[in-house]
Structures are given as C-alpha cells and as structure tokens.
Backbone bond lengths (Angstrom), bond angles and torsions (degrees), N, CA, C in turn:
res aa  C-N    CA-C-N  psi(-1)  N-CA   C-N-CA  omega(-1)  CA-C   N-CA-C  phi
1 X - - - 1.479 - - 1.540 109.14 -
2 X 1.415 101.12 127.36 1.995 107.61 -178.44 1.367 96.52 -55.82
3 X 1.605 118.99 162.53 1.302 134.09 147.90 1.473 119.77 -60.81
4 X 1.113 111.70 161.31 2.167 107.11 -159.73 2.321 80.69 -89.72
5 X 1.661 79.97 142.18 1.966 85.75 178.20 1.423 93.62 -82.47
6 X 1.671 111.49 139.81 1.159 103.95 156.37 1.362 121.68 -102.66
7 X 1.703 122.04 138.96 1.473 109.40 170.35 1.399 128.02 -31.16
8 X 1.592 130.14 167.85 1.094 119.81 -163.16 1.927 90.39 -117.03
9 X 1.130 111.17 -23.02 1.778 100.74 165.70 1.651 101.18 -81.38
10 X 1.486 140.20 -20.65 1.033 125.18 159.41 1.558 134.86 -60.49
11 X 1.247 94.67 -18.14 1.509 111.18 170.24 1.685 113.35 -89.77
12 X 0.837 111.37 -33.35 1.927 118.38 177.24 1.408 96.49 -73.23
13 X 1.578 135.88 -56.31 1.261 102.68 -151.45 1.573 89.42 -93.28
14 X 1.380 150.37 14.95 1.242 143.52 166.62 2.056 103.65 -71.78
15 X 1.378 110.70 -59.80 1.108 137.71 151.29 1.376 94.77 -13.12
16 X 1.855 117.43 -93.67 1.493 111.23 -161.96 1.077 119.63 -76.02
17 X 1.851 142.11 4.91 1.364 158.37 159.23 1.316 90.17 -54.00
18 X 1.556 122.41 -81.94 1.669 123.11 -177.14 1.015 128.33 -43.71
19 X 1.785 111.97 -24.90 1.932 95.45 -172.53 2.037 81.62 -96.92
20 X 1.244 135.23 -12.12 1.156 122.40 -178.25 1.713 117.15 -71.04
21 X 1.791 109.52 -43.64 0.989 128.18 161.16 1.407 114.05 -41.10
22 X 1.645 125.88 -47.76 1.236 134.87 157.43 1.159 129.78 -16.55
23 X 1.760 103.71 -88.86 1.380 106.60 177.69 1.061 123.59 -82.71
24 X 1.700 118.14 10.68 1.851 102.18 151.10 1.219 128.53 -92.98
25 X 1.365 91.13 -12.20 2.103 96.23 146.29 1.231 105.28 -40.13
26 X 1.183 100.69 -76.13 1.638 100.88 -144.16 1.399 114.62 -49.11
27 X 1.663 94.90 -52.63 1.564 120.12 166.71 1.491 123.63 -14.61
28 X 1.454 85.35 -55.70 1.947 107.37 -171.40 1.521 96.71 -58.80
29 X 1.760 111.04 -44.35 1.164 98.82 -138.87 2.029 114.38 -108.66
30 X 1.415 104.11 -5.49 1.584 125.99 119.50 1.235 136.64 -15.21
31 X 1.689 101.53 -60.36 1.511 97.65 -173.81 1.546 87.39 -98.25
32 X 0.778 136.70 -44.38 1.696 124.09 -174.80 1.693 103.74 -36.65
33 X 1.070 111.52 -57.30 1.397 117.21 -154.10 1.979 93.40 -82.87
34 X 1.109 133.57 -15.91 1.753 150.66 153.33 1.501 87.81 -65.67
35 X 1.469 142.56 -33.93 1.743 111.44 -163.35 1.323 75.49 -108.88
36 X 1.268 162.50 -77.39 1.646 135.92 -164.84 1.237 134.86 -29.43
37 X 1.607 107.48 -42.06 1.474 111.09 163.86 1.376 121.35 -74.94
38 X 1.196 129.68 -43.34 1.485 128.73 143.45 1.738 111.47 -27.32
39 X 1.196 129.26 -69.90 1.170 113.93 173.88 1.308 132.74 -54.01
40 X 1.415 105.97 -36.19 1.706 96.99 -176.43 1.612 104.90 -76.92
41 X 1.540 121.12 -9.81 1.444 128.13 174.22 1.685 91.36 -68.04
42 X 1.009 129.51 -86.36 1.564 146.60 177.40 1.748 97.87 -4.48
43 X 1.081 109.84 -82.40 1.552 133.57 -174.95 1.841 98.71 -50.25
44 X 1.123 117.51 -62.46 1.504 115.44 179.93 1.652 100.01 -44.25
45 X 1.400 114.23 -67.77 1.661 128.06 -175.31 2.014 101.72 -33.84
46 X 1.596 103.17 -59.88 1.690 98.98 -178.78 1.354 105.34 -64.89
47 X 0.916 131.44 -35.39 1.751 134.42 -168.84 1.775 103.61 -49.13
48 X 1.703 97.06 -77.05 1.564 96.14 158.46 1.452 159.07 -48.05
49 X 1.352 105.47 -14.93 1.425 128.34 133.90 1.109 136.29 -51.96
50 X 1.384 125.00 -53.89 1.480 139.77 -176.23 1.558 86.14 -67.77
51 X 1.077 122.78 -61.62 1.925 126.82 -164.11 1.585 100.91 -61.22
52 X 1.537 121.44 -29.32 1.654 105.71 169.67 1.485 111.82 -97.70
53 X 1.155 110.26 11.35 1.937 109.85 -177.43 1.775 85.64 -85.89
54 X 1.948 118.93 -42.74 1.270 100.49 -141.03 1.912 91.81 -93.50
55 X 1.442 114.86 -9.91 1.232 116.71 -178.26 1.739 100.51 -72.84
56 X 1.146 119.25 -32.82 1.724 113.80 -166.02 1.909 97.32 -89.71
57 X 1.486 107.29 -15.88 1.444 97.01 162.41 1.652 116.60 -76.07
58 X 1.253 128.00 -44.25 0.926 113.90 159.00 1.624 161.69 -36.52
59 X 1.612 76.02 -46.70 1.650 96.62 173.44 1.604 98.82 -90.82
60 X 1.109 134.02 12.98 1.370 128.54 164.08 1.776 107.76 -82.34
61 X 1.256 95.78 -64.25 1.689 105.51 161.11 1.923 118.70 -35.66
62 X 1.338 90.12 -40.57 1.547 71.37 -168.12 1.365 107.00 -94.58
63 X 1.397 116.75 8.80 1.770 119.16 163.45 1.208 106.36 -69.65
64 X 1.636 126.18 -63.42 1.272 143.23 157.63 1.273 105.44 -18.54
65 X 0.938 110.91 -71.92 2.194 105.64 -179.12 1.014 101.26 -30.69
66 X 1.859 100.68 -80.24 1.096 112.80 -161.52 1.705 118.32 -51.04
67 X 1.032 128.95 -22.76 1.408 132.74 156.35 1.086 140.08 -39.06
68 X 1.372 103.69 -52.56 1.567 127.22 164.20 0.974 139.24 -89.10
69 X 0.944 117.00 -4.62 1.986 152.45 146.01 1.426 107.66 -49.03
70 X 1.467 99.97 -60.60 1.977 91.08 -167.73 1.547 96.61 -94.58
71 X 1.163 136.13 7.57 1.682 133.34 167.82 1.458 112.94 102.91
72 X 1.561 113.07 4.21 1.702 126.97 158.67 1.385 131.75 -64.22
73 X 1.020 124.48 -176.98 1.544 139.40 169.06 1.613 113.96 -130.30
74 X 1.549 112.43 124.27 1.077 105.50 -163.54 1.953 102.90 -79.61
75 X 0.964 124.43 167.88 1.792 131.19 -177.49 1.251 100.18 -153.17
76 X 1.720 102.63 100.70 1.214 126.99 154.46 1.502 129.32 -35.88
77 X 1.349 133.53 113.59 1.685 116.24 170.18 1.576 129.20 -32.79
78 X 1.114 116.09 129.02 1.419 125.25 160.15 1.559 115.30 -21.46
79 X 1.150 113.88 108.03 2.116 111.07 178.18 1.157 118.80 -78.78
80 X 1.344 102.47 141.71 1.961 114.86 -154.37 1.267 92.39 -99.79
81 X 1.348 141.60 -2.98 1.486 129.46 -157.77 1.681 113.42 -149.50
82 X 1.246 117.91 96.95 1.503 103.82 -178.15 1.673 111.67 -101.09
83 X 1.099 98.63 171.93 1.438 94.72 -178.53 1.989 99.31 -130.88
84 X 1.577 109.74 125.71 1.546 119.87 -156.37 1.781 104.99 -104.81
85 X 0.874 113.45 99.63 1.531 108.14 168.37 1.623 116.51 -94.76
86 X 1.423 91.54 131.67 1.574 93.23 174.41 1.712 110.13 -87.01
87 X 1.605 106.99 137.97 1.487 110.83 -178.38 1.734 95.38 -127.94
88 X 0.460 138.92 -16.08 1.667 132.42 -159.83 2.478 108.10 -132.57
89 X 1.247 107.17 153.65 1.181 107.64 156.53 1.658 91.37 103.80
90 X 1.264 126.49 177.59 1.500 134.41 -165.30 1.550 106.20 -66.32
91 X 1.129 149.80 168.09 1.536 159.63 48.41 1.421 104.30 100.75
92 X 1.712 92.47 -73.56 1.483 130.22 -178.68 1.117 111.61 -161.26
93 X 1.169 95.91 161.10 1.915 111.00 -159.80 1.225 110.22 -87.75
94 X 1.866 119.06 -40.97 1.347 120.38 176.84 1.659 116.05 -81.52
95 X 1.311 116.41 12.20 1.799 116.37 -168.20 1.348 67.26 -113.97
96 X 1.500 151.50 -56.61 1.557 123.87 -148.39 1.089 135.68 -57.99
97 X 1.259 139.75 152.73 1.727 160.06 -165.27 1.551 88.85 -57.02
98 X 1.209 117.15 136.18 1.366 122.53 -174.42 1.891 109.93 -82.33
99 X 1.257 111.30 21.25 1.796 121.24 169.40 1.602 98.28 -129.63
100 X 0.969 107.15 10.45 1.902 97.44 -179.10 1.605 117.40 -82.79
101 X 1.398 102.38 -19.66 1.331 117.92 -174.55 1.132 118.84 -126.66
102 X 1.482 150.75 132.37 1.208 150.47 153.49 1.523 97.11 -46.25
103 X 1.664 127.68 146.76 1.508 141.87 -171.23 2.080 84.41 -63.31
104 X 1.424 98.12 -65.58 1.400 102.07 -168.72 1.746 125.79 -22.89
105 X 1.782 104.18 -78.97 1.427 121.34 157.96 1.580 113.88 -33.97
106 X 0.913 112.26 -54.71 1.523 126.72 -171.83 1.221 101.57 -50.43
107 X 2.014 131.56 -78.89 1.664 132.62 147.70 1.276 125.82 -9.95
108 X 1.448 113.44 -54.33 1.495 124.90 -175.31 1.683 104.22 -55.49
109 X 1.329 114.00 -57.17 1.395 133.87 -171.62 1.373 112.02 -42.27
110 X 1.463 85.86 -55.54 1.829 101.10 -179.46 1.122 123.09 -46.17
111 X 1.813 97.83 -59.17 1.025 129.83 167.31 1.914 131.15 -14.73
112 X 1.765 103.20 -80.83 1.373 121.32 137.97 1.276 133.76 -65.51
113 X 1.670 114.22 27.05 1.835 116.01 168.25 1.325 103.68 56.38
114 X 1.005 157.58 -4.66 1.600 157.47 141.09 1.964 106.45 -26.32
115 X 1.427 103.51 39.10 1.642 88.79 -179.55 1.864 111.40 -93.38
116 X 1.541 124.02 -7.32 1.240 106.33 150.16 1.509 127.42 -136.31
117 X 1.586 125.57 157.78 1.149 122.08 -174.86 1.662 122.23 -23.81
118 X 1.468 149.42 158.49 1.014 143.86 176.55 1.459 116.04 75.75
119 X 1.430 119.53 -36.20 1.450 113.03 173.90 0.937 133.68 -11.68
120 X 1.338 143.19 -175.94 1.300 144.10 -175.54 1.860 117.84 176.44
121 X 1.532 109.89 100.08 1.339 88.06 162.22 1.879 110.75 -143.85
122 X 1.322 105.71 -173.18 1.252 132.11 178.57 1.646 106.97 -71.08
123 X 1.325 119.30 131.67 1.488 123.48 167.21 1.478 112.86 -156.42
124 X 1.726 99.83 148.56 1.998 118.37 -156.55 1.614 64.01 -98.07
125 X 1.309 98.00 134.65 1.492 112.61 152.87 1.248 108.31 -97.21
126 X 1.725 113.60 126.31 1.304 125.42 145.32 1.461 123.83 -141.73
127 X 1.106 125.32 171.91 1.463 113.28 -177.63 1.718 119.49 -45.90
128 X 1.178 122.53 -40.78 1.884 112.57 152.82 1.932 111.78 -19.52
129 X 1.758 79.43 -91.79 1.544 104.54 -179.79 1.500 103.67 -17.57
130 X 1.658 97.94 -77.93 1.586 109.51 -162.67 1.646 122.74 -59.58
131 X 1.644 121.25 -8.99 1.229 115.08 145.48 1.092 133.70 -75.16
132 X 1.581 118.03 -35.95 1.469 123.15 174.16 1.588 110.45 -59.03
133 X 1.564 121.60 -20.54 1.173 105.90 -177.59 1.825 121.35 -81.75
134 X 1.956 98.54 -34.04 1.475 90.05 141.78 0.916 140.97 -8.92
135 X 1.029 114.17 -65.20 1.587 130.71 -152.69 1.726 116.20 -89.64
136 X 1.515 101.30 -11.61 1.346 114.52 169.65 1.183 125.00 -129.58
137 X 1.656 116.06 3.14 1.489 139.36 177.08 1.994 96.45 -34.71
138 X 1.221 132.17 -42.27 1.060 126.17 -143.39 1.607 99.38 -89.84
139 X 1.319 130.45 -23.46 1.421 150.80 -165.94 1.683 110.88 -100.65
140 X 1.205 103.60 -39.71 1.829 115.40 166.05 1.009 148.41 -102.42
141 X 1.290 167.24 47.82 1.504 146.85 156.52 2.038 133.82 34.43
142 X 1.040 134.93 103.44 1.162 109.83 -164.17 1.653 102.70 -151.23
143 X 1.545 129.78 160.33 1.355 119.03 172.74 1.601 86.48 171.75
144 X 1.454 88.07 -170.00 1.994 93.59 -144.07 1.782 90.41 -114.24
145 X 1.870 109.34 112.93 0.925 86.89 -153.68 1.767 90.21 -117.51
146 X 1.560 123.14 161.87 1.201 149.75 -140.97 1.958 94.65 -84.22
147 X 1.407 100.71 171.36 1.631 94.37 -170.18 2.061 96.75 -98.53
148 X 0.769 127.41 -17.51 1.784 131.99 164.54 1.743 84.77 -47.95
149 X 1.543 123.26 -79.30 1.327 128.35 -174.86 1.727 134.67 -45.68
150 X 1.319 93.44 -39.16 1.684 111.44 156.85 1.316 105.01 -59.74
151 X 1.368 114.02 -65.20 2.003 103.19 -168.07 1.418 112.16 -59.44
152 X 1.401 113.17 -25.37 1.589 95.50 -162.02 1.700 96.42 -81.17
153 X 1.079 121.23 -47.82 1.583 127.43 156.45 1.654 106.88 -7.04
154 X 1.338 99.08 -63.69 1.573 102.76 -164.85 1.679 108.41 -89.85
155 X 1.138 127.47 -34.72 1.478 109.28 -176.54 1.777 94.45 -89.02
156 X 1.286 147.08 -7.65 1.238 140.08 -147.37 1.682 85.10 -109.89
157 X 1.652 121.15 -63.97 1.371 147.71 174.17 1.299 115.09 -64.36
158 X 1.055 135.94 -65.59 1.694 149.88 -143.63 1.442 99.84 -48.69
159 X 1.047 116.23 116.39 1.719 123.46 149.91 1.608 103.61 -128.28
160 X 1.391 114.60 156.24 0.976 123.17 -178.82 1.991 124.77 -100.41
161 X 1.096 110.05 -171.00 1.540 95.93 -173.79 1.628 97.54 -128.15
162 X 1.665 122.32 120.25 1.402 115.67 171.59 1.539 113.65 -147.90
163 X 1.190 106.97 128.07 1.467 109.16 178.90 1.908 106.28 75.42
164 X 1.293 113.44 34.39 1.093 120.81 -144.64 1.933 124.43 21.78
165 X 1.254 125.07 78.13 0.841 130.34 -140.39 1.902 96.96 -172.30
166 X 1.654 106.83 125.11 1.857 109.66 -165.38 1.974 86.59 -89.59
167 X 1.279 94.89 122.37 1.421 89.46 149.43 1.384 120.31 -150.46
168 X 1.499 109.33 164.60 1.796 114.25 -164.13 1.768 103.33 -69.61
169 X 1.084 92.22 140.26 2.016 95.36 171.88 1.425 97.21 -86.90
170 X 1.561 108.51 130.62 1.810 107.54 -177.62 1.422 92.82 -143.20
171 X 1.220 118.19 15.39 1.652 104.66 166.53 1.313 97.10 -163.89
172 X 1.446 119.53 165.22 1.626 130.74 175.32 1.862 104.31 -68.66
173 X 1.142 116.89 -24.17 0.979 107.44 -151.00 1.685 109.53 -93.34
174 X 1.423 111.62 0.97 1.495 139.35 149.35 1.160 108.22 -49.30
175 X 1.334 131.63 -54.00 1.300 148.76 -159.22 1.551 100.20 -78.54
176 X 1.987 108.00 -76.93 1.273 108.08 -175.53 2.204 107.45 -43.92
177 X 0.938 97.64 -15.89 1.678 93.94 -164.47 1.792 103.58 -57.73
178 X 1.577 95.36 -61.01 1.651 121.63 -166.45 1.676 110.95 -72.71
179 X 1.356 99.92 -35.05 1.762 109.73 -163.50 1.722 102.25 -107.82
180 X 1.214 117.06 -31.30 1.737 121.39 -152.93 1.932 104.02 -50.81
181 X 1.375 97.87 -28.64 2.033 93.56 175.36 1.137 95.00 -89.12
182 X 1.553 139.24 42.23 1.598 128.19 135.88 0.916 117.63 -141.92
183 X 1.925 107.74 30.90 1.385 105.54 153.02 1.902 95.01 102.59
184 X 0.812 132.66 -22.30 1.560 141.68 -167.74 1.566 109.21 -97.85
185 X 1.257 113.55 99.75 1.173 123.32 -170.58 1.447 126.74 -116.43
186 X 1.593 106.17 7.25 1.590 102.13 -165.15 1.815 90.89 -177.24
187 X 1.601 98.22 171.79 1.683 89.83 -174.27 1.501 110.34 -77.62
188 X 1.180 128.95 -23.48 1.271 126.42 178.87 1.595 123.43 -55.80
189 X 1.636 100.29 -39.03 1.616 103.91 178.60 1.487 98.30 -75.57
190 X 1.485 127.80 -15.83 1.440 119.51 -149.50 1.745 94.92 -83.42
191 X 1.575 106.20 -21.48 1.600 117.22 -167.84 1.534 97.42 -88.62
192 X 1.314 117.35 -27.03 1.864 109.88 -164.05 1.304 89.74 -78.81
193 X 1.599 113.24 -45.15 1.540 96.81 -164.54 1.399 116.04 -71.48
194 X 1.323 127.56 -14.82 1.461 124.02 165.90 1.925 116.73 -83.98
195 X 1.097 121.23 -50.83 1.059 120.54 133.52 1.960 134.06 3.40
196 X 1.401 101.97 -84.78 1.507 109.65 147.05 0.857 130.36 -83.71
197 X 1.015 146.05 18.19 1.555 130.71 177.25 1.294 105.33 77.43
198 X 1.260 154.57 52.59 1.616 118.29 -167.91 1.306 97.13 -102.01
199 X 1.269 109.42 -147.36 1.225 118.12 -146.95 1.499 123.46 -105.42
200 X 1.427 109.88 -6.94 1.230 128.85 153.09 1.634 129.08 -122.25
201 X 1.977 96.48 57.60 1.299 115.81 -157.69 1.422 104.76 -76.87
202 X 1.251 115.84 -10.86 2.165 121.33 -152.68 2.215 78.25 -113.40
203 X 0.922 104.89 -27.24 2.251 95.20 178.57 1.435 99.12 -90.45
204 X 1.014 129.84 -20.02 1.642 129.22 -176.33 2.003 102.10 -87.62
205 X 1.630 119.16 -57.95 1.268 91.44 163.79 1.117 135.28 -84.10
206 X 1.733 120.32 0.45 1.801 108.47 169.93 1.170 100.91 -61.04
207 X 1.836 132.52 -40.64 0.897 114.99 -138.91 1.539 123.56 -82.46
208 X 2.097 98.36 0.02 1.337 119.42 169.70 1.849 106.96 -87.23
209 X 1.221 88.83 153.21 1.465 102.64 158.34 1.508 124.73 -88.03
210 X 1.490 123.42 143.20 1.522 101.12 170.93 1.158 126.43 -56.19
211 X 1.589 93.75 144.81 1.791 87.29 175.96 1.036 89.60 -106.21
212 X 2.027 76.43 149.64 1.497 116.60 171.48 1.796 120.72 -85.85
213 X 0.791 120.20 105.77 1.528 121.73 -174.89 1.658 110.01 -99.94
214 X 1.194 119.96 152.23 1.699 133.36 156.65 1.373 116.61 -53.14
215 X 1.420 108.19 143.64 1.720 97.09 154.32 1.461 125.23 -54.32
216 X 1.004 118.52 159.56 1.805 118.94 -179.81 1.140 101.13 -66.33
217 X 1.211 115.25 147.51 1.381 129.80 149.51 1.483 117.88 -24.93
218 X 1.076 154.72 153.28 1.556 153.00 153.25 1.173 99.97 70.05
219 X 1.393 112.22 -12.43 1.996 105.18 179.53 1.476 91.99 81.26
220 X 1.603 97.61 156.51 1.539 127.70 141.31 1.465 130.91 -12.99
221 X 1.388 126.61 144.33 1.621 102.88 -177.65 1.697 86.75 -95.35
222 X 1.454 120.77 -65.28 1.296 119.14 -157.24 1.906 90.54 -143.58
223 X 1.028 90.91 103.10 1.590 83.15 167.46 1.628 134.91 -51.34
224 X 1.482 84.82 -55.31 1.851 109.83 176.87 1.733 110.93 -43.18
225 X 1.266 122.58 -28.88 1.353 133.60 -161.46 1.547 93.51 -110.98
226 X 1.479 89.30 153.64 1.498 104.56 173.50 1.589 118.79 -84.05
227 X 1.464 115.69 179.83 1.674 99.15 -160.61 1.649 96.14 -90.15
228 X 1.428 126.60 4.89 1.413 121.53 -173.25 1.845 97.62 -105.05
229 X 1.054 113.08 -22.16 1.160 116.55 170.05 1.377 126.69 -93.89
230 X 1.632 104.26 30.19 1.607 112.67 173.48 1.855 107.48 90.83
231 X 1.435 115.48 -20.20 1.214 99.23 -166.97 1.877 105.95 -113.62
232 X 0.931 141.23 -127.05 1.522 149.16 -140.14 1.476 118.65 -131.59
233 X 1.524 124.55 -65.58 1.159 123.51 157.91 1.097 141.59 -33.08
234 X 1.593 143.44 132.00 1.396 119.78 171.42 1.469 117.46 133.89
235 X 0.836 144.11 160.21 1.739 143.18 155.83 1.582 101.44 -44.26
236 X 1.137 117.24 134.97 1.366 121.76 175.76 1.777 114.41 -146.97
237 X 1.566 102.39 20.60 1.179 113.05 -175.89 1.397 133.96 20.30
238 X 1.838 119.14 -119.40 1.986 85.73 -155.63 2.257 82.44 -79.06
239 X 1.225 117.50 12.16 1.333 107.21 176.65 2.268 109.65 -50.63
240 X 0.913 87.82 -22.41 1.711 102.67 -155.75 1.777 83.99 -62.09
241 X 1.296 127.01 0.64 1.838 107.34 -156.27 1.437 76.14 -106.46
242 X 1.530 134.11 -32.60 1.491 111.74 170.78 1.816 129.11 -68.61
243 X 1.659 101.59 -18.41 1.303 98.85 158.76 1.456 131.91 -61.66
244 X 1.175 105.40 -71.68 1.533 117.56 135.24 1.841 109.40 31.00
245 X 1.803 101.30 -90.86 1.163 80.41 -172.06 1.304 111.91 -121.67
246 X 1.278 115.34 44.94 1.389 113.71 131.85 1.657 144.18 -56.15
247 X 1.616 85.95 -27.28 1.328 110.79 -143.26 1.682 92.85 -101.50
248 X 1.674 106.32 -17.89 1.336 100.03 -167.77 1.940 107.39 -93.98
C-alpha cells in the first residue's frame, strides 16, 4: 500500500507554521531573558537609593550631635522643592465667573496646573517660583515635603501624562520609555530626582500628572486664615508631610 500524497500547499504552510512557531520561540524567549535583566537593573537602582536615603539619615543625626555637643543648633539647608496643594477658589479655573479671580492668581494657577480643588503638584523653588507663590499664597497650602511623602504620592497617586491623556504608571518600563534619555529608568529614580532636585527636575514633573488627592481627614481647620494663624493657607513647611497623608 502507497504512502497517503500530501498536497504541496499542505506542505508549505505546515513548513511556514514551524519556522513561525520558531521565531516566536525565540522571540518569547529574548524578551523574557530582556525583562530579568531589566529587573535585576530596577532592583539594583532601588537598592541604591534606600542605602543613600539611610546614609543622609544618618549624617543628618550626626550634624545634630555634633551641634549639640559644642552648645549650637543645627540649621538645615534651604528646600529646593515644594510641593503646592490647591484648597480654596472655584472647581476650575477656566469654568469660573470672570470676577472670581484676580487675572494674576488666576495665570499663576494655570500656570502651576492647580486648575481644580485638591490638586497637587511638585515645585523648584527659586526666586521666580517663590513670588508666584505670593501671589497665590491665599488659594493654596504648601511646604517642603520629605522623600517617605514623595513616594507614597507617587506609587499611591502617580499617573502619568501621554498624548495629553491621564494614565496610571503600572510598570517601570512606562517610565524607562518617556524619561530613560535622562537617565530615569524606573519609579525609584523618578522619586530621587524629584526628591533632590536633580537635574532633570522640570521632565520628571511634566512627566506626572497632577495629583488628585481627597479632602483631609477631619477637614480643614479654617480656610479663611493662614496656617500660622491657626488656619490652612500658607507655607506650612516640613508640616505639609502630615497633610500629605491625610489627604491621600
């Protein structure tokens, strides 16, 4: 008895199934072995972070000693980075009654993305910054807040901005996509460099969206009043890391 003939397009596309089957082997198994090394990069990157968060706690302490040792007071550096919540003023800035706002405040707002209540963003203090905040001191809340308070912000909060368009960050590799040619490859660098100040501090927060935060817990004390005068508004320095997470 002959062997059964097989067609000859039955034989080609069996043929190109296997070499297709092939290279998505390989394919698969490429990028697998591309997301491990990526990870153990990822994990090395937080490792070294955590080891300079706990070295600059230290050497904070031992200024402090040393402070109080020779009969001084230690004085922390001036903070390069505040973080501005809007508490007061309309909804949104572009729906409001055209007397609700001074033109100024109103620009400023825009300005720092503060267009609805609860907002939340990142700001380099410098003499710019620190007049414009003047100028809106009465509408916001603001103070210099700690890197525990930054992260939870960002892995709790963090969405990113694309195609003008809010979306959630759910992998590093969001990050490496938008940030990786300045060195920013993962959420941990995305927090140091806001965190410190570095050097691509203004591409690290465009590349967030404002966050949206809750009212605090227990509410507001007094809006109308400033935060040194018992109420809400105002510089409220490293106080702002207990707003923070109320709010989150």
């Amino acid at each position: 008895m002959s062997d059964k003939v097989v067609p000859e397009l039955v034989k080609k596309k069996t043929e190109r199934n296997a070499e297709l089957l092939k290279k998505r082997t390989e394919t698969q198994a490429k990028a697998k072995e591309e997301r491990k090394s990526k990870l153990k990069e990822y994990l090395a990157r937080g490792e070294k972070w955590y080891k300079a968060d706990l070295e600059a706690k230290k050497e904070l302490v031992k200024l402090k000693r040393k402070a109080k040792k020779e009969g001084n007071y230690y004085v922390p550096p001036e903070a390069k980075v505040a973080f501005v919540v809007r508490i007061k003023g309309y909804a949104c800035v572009l729906t409001s009654r055209i007397n609700s706002l001074h033109p100024k405040p109103r620009k400023t707002l825009l300005l720092f993305r503060l267009r609805q209540l609860h907002n939340g963003v990142f700001i380099k203090l410098n003499k710019a910054t620190t007049q414009m905040l003047k100028l809106i001191e009465p509408y916001v809340t603001f103070g210099y807040p700690n890197v525990e308070s930054i992260r939870k912000l960002v892995y709790k909060r963090g969405f990113m901005k694309e195609d003008g368009a809010r979306i959630p960050i759910q992998s590093n590799e969001q990050i490496e996509k938008h940030l990786g040619k300045y060195g920013i490859i993962c959420i941990e660098d995305l927090i140091h460099e806001i965190a410190y100040c570095g050097p691509h501090f203004k591409e690290a927060t465009n590349f967030l969206w404002p966050f949206k935060l809750n009212p605090p817990k227990s509410g507001f004390n007094v809006k109308r009043h400033s935060f040194i005068q018992g109420g809400d508004w105002g510089n409220r320095e490293e106080y702002i890391n207990d707003l923070i997470s109320k709010m989150l």
